[in-house]
C-alpha positions as CSV (number, residue, x, y, z in Angstrom):
1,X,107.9,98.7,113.1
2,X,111.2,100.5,110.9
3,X,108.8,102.5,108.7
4,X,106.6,103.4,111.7
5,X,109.8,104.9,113.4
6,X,110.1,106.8,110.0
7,X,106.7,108.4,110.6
8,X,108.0,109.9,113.9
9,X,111.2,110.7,112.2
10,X,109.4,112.6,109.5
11,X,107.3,114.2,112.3
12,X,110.5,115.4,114.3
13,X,111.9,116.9,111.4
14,X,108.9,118.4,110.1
15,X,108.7,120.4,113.4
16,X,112.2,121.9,112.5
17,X,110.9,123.0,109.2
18,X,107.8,124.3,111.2
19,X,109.7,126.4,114.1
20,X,111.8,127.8,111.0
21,X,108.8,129.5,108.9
22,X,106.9,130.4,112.1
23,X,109.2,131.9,114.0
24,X,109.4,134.9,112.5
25,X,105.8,135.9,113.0
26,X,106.2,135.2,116.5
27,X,109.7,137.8,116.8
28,X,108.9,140.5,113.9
29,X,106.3,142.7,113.3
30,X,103.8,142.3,110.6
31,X,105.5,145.1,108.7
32,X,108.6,143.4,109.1
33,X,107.3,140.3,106.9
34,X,106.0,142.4,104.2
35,X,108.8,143.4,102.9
36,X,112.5,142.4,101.7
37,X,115.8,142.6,104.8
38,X,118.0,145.4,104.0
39,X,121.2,143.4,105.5
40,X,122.8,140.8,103.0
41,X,123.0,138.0,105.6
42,X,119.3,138.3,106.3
43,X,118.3,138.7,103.0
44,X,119.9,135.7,102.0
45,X,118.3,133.6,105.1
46,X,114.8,134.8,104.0
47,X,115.5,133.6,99.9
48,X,116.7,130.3,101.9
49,X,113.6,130.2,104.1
50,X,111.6,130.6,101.3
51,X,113.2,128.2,98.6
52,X,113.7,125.3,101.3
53,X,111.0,126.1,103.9
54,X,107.8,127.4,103.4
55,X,104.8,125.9,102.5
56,X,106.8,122.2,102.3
57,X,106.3,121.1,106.2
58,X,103.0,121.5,106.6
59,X,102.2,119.4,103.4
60,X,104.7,117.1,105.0
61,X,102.2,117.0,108.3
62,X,99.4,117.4,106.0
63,X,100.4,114.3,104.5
64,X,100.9,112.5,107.7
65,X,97.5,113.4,109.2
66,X,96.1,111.8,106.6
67,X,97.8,108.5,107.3
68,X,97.5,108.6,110.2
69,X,93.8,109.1,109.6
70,X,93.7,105.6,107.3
71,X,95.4,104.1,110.7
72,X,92.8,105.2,113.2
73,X,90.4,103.6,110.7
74,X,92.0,100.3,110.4
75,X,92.2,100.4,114.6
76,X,88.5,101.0,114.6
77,X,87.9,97.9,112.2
78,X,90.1,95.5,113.7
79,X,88.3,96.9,117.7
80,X,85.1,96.1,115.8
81,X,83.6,99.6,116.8
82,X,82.8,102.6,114.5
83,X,85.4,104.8,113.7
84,X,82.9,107.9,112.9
85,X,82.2,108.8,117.0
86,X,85.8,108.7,117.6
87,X,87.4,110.7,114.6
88,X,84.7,113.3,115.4
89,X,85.3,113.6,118.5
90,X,89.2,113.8,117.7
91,X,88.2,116.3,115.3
92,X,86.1,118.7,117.9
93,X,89.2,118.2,120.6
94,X,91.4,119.3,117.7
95,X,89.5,122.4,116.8
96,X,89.4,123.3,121.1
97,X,93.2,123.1,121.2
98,X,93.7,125.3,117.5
99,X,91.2,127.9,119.1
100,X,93.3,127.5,123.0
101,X,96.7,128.1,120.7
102,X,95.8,130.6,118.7
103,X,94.7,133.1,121.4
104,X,97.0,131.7,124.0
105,X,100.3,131.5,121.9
106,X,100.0,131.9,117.7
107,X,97.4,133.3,115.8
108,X,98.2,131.6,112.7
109,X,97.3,128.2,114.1
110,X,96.8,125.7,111.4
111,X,95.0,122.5,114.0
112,X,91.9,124.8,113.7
113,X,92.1,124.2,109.7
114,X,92.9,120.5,110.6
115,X,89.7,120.1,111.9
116,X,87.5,121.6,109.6
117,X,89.0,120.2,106.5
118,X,89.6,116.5,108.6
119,X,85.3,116.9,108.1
120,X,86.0,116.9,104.5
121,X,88.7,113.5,104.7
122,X,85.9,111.6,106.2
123,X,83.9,111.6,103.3
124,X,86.5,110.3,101.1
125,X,86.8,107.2,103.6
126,X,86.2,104.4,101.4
127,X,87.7,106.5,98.1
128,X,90.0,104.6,96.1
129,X,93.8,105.1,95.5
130,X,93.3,107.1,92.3
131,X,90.5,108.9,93.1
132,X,92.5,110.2,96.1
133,X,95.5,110.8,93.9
134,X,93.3,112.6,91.4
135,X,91.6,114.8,94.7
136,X,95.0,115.6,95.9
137,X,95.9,116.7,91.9
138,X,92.9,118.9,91.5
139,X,94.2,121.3,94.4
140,X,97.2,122.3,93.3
141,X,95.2,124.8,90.3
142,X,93.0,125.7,93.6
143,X,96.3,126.3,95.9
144,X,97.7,128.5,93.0
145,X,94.9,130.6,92.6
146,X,95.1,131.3,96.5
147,X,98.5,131.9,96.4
148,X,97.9,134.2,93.5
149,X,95.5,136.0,95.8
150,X,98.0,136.3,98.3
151,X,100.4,137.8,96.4
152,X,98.2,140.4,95.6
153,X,96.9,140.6,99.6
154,X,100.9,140.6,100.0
155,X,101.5,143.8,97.5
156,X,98.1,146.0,98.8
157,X,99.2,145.0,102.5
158,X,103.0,146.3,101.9
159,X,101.2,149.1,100.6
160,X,99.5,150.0,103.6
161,X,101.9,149.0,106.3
162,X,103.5,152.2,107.4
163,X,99.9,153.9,107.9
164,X,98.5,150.3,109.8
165,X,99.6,150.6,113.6
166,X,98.3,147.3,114.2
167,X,101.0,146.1,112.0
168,X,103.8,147.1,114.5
169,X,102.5,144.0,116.6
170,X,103.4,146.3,120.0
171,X,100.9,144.2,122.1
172,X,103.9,141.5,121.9
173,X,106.1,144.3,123.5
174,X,103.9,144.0,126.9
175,X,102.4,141.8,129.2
176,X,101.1,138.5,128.7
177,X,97.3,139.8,128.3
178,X,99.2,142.4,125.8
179,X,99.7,139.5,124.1
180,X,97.4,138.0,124.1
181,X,94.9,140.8,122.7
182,X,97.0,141.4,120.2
183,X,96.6,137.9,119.0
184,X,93.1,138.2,118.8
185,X,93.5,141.4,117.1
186,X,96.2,139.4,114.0
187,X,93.2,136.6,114.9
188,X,90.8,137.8,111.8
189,X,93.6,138.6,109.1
190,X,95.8,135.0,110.2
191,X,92.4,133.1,109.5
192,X,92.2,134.0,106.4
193,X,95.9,133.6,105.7
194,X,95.8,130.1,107.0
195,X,92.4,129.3,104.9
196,X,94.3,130.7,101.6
197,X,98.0,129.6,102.0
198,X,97.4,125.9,104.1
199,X,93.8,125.2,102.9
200,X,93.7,123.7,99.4
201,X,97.2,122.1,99.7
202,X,96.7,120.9,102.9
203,X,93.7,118.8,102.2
204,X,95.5,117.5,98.9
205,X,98.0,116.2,101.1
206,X,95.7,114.8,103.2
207,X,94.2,112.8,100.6
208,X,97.9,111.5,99.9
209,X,98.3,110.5,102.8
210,X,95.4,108.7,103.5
211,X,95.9,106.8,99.6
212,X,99.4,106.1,101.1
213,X,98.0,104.3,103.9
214,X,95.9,102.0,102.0
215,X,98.9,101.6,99.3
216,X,101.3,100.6,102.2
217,X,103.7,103.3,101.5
218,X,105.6,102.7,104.7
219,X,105.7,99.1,104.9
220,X,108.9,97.5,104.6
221,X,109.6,96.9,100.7
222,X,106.8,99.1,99.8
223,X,106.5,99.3,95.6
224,X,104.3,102.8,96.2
225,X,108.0,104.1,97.8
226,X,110.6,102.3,95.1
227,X,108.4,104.5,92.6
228,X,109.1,107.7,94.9
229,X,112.1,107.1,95.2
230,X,113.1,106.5,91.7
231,X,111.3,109.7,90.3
232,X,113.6,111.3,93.3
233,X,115.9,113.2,90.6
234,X,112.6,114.3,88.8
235,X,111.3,115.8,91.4
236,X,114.4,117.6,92.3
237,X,114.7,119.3,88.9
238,X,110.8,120.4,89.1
239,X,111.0,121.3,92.7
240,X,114.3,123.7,92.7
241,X,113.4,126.0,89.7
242,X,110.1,126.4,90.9
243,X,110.8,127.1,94.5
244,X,113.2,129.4,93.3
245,X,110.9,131.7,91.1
246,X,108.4,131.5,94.5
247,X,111.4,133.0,96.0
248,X,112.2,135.4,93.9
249,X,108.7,136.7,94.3
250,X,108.7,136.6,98.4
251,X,112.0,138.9,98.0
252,X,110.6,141.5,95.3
253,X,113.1,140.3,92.6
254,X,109.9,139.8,90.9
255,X,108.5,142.8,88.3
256,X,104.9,144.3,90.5
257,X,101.7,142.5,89.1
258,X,101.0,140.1,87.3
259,X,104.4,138.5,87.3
260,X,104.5,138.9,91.4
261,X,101.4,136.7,91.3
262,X,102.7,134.0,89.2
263,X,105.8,133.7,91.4
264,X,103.8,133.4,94.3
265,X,101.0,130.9,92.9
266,X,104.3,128.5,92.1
267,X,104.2,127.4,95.2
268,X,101.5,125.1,94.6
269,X,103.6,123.1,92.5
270,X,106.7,123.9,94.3
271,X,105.9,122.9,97.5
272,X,104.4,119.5,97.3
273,X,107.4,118.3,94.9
274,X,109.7,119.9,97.8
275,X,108.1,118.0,100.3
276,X,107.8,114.6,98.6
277,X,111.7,115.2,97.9
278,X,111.8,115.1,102.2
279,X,109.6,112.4,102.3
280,X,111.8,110.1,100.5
281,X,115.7,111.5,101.7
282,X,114.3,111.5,105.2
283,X,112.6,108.1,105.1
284,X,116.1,106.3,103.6
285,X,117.8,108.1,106.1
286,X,115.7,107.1,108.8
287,X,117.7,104.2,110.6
288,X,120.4,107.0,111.2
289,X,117.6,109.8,112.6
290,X,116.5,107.6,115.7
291,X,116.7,110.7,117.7
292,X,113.7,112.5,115.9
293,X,111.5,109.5,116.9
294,X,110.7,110.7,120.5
295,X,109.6,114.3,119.4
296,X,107.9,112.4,116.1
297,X,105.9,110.9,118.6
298,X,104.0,113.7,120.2
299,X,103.8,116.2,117.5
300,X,101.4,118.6,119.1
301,X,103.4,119.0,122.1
302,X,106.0,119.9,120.1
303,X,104.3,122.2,118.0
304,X,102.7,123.9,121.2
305,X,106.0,124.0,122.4
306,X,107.9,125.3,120.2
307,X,105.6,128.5,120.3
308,X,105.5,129.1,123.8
309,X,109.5,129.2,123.6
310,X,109.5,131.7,120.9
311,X,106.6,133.3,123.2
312,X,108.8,133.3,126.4
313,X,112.2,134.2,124.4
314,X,110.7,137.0,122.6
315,X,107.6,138.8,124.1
316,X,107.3,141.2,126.5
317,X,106.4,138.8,129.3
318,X,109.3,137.0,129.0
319,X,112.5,137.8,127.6
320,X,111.3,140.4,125.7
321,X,113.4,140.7,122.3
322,X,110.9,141.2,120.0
323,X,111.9,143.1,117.1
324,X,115.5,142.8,117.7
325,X,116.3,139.9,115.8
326,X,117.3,139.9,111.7
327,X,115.9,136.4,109.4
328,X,119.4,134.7,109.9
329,X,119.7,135.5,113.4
330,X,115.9,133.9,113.7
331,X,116.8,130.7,112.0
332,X,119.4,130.2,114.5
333,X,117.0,130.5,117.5
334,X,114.7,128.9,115.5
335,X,116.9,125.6,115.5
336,X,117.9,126.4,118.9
337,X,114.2,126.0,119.9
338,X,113.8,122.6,118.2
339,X,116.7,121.1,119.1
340,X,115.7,122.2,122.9
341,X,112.1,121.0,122.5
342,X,113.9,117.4,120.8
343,X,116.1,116.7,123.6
344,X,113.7,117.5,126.3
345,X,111.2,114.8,124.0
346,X,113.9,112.4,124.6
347,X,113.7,113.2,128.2
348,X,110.1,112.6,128.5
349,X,109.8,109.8,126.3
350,X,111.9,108.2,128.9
351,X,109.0,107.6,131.4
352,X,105.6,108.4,129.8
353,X,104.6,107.3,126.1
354,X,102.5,110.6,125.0
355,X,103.9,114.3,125.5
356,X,101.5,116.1,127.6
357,X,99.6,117.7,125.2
358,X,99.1,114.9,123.1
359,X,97.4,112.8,126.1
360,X,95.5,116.2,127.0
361,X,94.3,116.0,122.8
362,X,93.7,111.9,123.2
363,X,91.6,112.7,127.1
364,X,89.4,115.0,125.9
365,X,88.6,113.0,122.9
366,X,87.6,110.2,124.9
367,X,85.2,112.3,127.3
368,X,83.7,113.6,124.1
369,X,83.0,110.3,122.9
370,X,82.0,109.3,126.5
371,X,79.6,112.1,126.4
372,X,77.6,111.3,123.5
């Protein structure tokens, strides 16, 4: 029961990590992310952002889906029913609710890419530990290569961002059908985004988490997390430098070409060591981080409702301060946001056991499966 508290716990603190990196394409232009923050303050939240933040929660939740995953099989087994109707069904609900979000509140929507590359998980059901572990390996020279690409997409973009009008993101500046047409204008260019940056890594991690599942990683005295936890200064000493030179890059510190690329594709090594550094801080520290349990618990409704706070705060149908924010002023909201969306978790978790969206996710699973 202790290590499945630290599941939610990583979960609760994942969304932080989440709202943080996201926020910013919910409150600035496109244009706005292309390029370096003149001000000192927000230049230095950005390098932060960068180094600490990006790309290392969603391996984090990468990594969870895919225990997760190994649970819902072991369910299936001990209900003696197949677990292939249900975890496709899951699977098609998933993909509904990333296609729902990304028009209705964020076009760069990764529980679209969740579904697809779930697909891919299932075939690797009965894989063994290492062959998972090797998987998982074999995407990080993939994840580089798409990070490369994006550096490159990155440079040509910044480019072109004074003559692109769709970069100024004004549909956020109007009405909620503004919006929401300009989300399924950013639609086309965050797909492909998503697909590049969260693809390759995001299975990998999926992989590790479904090899921790079957390796017990979060049962109490758990050999597979001694040996995390001892290679935790290791992983430190990889994961700073590297983050750092990924940094570098996202800020322009970087000479244009060749070396921009490099910087960028270091986030395939980068992030995962980051992230596995999380894993096993926020895991030891679990007993003290109760409160991240309830939000933990219903993940989608937090990550649903974390954007339709950003949404409401800074779009034109709601408080309408798009654009008038700088990166450290963001990260502030940004924890504002998650600490609001944690307490009211609390709150809910206080009479009903699944946040709203959650059971909404689980329901129409179950008619799906119903259904066929």
């Amino acid at each position: 029961m202790a290590r499945r508290i630290s599941v939610d716990v990583l979960r609760g603190f994942a969304l932080l990590g989440i709202g943080i990196v996201n926020l910013p394409y919910l409150a600035q232009p496109l244009a706005a992310q292309l390029g370096s923050p003149e001000g000192g303050l927000d230049l230095v939240a950005k390098g932060i952002v960068s180094l600490l933040c990006e790309g290392k929660f969603f391996v984090l939740f990468s990594f969870l889906f895919g225990w997760g995953f190994g649970v819902q099989l072991a369910s299936a087994e001990r209900a003696g029913v197949p677990a292939g109707p249900r975890y496709r069904a899951r699977l098609i609900a998933l993909g509904l609710f990333g296609v729902a979000h990304a028009v209705a509140v964020f076009p760069g929507d990764i529980l679209l890419a969740y579904a697809l590359l779930g697909a891919g998980l299932w075939t690797l059901r009965d894989a063994s530990v290492p062959r998972l572990r090797r998987i998982a390996l074999s995407m990080v020279p993939l994840a580089a290569l798409a990070f490369a690409a994006l550096g490159f997409l990155d440079a040509l973009s910044g480019d072109m961002a004074q003559a692109e009008a769709a970069m100024t993101g004004d549909g956020y500046r109007g009405s909620y059908l503004d919006a929401t047409a300009q989300r399924l204008a950013d639609w086309p260019v965050t797909l492909v985004v998503v697909a590049l940056f969260n693809g390759p890594l995001a299975f990998g991690a999926f992989c590790l988490g479904l090899a921790a599942y079957k390796s017990g990683f979060f049962d109490a005295g758990s050999p597979a997390f001694s040996v995390l936890a001892r290679r935790l200064p290791l992983l430190l000493a990889v994961a700073l430098p590297v983050n750092g030179v990924y940094a570098a890059a996202i800020l322009g510190f970087l000479p244009d070409g060749w070396p921009s690329y490099l910087g960028f594709a270091a986030l395939a090594l980068g992030a995962p060591t980051l992230a596995a550094v999380y894993v096993a801080i926020v895991v030891r520290l679990a007993p003290r981080l109760g409160f991240l349990a309830p939000v933990g618990s219903m993940p989608l409704t937090g990550y649903i409702a974390q954007g339709l706070l950003a949404g409401a705060i800074f779009h034109g149908w709601g408080l309408g301060l798009f654009d008038t924010l700088g990166n450290a002023a963001l990260v502030a909201v940004a924890c504002l946001i998650w600490l609001v969306v944690t307490l009211a978790a609390m709150l809910w978790r206080r009479r009903w056991a699944r946040g709203p969206f959650d059971a909404a996710l689980r329901a129409t699973a179950t008619r799906l499966v119903r259904a066929t």
